[in-house]
C-alpha positions in Angstrom: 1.0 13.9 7.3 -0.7 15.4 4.5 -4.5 15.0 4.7 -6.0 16.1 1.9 -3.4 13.4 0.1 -4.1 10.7 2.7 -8.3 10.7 1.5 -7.6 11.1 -1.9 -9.6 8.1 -3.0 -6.7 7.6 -5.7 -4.1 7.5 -3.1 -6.4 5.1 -0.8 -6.7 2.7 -3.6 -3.3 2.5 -4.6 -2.7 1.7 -1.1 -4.7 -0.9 -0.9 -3.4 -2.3 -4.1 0.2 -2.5 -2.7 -1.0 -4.2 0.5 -2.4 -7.0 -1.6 1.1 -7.5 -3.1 2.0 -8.1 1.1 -0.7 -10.5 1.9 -0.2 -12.6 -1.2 3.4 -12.7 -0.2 2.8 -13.3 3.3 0.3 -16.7 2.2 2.7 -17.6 0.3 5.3 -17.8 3.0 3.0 -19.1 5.3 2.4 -22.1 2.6 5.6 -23.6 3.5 4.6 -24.7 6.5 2.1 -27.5 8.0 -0.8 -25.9 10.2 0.6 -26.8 13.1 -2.5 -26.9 15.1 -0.5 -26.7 18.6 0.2 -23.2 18.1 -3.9 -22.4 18.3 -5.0 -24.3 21.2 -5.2 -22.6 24.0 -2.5 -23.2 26.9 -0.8 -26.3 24.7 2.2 -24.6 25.9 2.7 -23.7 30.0 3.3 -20.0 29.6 3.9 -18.0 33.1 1.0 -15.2 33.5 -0.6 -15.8 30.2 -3.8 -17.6 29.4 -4.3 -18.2 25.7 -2.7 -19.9 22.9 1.1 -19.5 21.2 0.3 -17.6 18.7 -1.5 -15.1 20.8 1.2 -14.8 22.7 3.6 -14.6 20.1 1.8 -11.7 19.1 1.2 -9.5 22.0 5.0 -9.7 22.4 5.5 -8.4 19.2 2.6 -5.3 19.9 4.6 -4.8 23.1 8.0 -4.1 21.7 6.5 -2.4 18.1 4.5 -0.1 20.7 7.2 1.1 22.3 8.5 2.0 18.6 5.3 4.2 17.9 3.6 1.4 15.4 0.0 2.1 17.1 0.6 6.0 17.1 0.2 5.7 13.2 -3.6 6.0 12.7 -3.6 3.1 9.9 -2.4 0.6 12.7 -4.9 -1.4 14.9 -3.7 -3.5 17.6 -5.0 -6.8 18.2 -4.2 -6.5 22.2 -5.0 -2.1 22.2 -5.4 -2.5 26.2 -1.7 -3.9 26.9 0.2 -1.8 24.5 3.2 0.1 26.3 3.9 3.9 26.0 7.0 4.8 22.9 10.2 5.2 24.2 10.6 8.2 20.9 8.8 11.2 21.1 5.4 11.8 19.9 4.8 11.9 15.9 2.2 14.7 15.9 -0.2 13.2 13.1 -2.5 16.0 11.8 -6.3 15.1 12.7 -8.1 13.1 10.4 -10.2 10.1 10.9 -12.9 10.7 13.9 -12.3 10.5 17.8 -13.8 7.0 17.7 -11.6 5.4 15.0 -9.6 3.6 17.2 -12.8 1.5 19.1 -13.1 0.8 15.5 -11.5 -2.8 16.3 -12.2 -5.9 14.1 -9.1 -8.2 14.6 -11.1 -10.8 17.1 -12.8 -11.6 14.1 -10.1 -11.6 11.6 -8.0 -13.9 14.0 -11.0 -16.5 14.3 -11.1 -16.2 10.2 -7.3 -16.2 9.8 -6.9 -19.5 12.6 -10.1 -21.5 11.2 -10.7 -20.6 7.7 -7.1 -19.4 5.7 -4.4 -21.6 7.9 -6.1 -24.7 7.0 -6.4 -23.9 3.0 -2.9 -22.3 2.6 -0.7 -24.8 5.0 1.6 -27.6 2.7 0.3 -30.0 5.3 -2.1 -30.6 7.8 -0.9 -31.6 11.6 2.2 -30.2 13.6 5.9 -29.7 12.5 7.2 -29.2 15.9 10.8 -27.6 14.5 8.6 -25.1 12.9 6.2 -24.0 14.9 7.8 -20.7 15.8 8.3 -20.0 12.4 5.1 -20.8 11.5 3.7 -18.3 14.3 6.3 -15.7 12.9 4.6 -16.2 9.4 1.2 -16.1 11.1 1.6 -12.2 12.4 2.5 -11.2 9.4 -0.3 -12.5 7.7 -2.4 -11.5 10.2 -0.9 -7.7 10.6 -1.1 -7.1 7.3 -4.7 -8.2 6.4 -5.7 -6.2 9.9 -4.1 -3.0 8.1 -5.5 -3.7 5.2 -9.2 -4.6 6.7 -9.0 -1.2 8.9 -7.6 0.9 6.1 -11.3 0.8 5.2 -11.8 3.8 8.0 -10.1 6.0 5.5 -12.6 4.9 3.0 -15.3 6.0 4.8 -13.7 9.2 6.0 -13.1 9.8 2.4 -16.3 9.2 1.2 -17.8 11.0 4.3 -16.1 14.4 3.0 -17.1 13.7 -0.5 -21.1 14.1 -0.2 -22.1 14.7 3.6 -25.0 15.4 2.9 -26.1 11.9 1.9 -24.4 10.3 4.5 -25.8 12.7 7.1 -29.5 11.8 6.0 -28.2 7.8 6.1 -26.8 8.2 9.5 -29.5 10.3 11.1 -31.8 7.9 9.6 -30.2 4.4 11.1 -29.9 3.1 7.4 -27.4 0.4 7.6 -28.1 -1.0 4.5 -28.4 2.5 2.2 -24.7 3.1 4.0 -23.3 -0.5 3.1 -25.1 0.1 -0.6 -23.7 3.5 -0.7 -19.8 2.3 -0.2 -19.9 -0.9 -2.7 -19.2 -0.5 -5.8 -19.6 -4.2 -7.5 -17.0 -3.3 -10.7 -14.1 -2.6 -8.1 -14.4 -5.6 -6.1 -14.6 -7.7 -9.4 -11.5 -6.2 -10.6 -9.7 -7.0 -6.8 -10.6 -10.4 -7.3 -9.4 -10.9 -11.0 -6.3 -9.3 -9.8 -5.4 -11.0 -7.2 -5.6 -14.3 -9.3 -3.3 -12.9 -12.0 -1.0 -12.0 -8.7 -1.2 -15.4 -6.8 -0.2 -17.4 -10.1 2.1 -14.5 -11.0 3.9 -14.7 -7.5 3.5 -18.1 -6.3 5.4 -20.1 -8.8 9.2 -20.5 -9.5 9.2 -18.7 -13.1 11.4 -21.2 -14.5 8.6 -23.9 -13.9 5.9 -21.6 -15.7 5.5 -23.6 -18.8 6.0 -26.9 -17.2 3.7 -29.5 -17.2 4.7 -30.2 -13.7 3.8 -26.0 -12.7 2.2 -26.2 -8.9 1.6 -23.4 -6.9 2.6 -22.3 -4.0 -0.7 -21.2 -3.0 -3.8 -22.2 -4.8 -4.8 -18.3 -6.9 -8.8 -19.4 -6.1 -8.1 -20.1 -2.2 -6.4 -16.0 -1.8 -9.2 -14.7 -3.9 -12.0 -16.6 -2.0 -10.1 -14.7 1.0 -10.9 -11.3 -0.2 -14.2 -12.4 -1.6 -15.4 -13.8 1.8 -14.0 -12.7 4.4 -11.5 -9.3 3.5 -14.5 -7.5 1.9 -17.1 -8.5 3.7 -14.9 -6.8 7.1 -13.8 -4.0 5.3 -17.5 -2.8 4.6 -18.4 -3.7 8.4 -15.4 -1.3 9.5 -16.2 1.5 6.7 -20.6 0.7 8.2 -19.2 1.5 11.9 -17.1 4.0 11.1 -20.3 5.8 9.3 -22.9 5.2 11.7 -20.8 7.2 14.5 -19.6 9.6 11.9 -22.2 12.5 13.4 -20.4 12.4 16.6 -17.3 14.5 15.4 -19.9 16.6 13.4 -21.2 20.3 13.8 -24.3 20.4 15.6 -25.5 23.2 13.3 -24.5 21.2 9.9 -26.4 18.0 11.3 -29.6 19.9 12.2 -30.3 21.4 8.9 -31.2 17.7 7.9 -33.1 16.6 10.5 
């Protein structure tokens, strides 16, 4: 509610610190299950009026019900089905104005499904093939995962906002100028993402072993430290800077015509 604390670069990172406590977490729970393929194929299960697969399902029903509860009125929420979402039953939160008019076209979870489904389930399941008691459970496992690196991938709008207000006149030059690249140069910062990584390590063998087992010679993990950190590295970064890149090139929109011209 408070802007000026919400793109405090400070703040931002030590939200997105905590949310990498959630998706470790959330792996890790997911781990316990096999990878139960049958939830991703598309109509493996007769479902009246819907054409996809379980777990998409699974999830719009979820966005449904959390919609009605104001989840997507929170500007650091992005639905994965935005066109289907139901008005809140409570009143309006009146959130002060601060990312741009766009933000919300600002969509990436088609892509961080396909990642999620084809890239994390297979490295982080216990098994491969179905578990047919558990396939709800895994799906329930699944949106959590997959909400929580969405909010995580998206919170990178407040990045850009952030670093928007912080020197407009460089962006304003990149934007007016098309430079993708000098954006995407401008916004990575190599020392930071090294330190993400080397964290998240420490925090996967931290979190994903019983502590009693730590000096065992029979220690496993729950989740291999390398597989979440090749996460980030690949796929979680990489869409985080394609977010905060979007985000920038449109920035000019919600600008003063008078501000912008004094650079062209």
């Amino acid at each position: 509610m408070k802007p000026e604390t919400v793109l405090d670069l400070g703040n931002i990172r030590a939200a997105l610190v905590r949310m990498e406590d959630t998706i470790v977490f959330d792996l890790i729970e997911r781990s316990q299950f096999f990878s139960s393929p049958s939830v991703y194929q598309p109509n493996k299960f007769p479902i009246p009026n819907f054409d996809g697969n379980f777990l998409e399902w699974a999830l719009l029903q979820m966005e449904l019900v959390h919609s009605q509860i104001r989840r997507y009125e929170a500007p650091d929420e992005t639905p994965f089905f935005p066109e289907k979402l139901m008005k809140p039953i409570l009143p309006p939160i009146n959130y002060p104005k601060i990312l741009a008019s766009y933000s919300d076209e600002i969509n990436a979870n088609s892509e961080i499904m396909k990642f999620y489904v084809e890239e994390i389930v297979p490295k982080v399941s216990c098994k491969q093939g179905d578990q047919l008691e558990n396939l709800g459970s895994a799906s329930t496992c699944d949106i959590e995962c997959l909400q929580a690196i969405s909010r995580r991938i998206h919170f990178g709008k407040f990045v850009a906002e952030a670093k928007y207000q912080q020197d407009k006149p460089l962006y304003i030059k990149l934007i007016l100028a098309g430079d993708t690249k000098g954006i995407e140069d401008s916004i990575t910062n190599s020392a930071v993402e090294a330190k993400i990584l080397a964290r998240l390590l420490v925090k996967a063998e931290s979190y994903g072993i019983d502590p009693s087992l730590r000096y065992s010679q029979n220690r496993q993990n729950k989740v291999q430290p390398e597989i979440i950190a090749q996460l980030y590295k690949q796929w979680i970064i990489p869409l985080t800077k394609k977010v905060e890149v979007d985000y920038l090139l449109r920035r000019l929109e919600d600008e003063d015509p008078k501000l912008i011209n004094q650079y062209r």
